[in-house]
C-alpha positions, 0 to 999 in steps of 0.5 A: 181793098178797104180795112176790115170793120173790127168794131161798131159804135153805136150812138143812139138818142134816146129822147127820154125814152129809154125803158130797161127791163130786167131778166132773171136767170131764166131770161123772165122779167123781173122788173122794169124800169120806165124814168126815160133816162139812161141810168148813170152805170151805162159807159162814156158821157151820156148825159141820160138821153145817149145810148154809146156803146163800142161792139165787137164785130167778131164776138158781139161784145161790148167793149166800153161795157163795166160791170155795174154794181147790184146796188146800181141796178136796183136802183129802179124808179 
């Protein structure tokens, strides 16, 4: 019998395509952001171009996940 899974990492390129956009309390768009890079307040080393984030299978969280600043997330280009 194999180890239950705990956790799903997930690594995803890209390909300077990467569009965020921003929802408000209501879960409506507010603004978006359409550079193609991932921004720098996403976790571990993503050079802009890398999506890497570490899941919770249990809870669907994300565990490598830091809270950025709201000075990082208004930086929209």
């Amino acid at each position: 019998m194999s180890n239950p899974i705990k956790v799903l990492r997930v690594c995803a390129k890209t390909s300077d395509a990467c569009d965020i956009q921003f929802l408000d309390k209501d879960n409506k768009p507010t603004r978006e952001r359409h550079d193609g890079y991932v921004p720098d307040y996403f976790p571990e080393e993503h050079y802009g171009d890398y999506l890497e984030l570490d899941i919770d299978v249990k809870t669907g969280r994300i565990l490598n996940w830091k809270t950025p600043t709201q000075k990082q997330l208004n930086k929209v280009t």
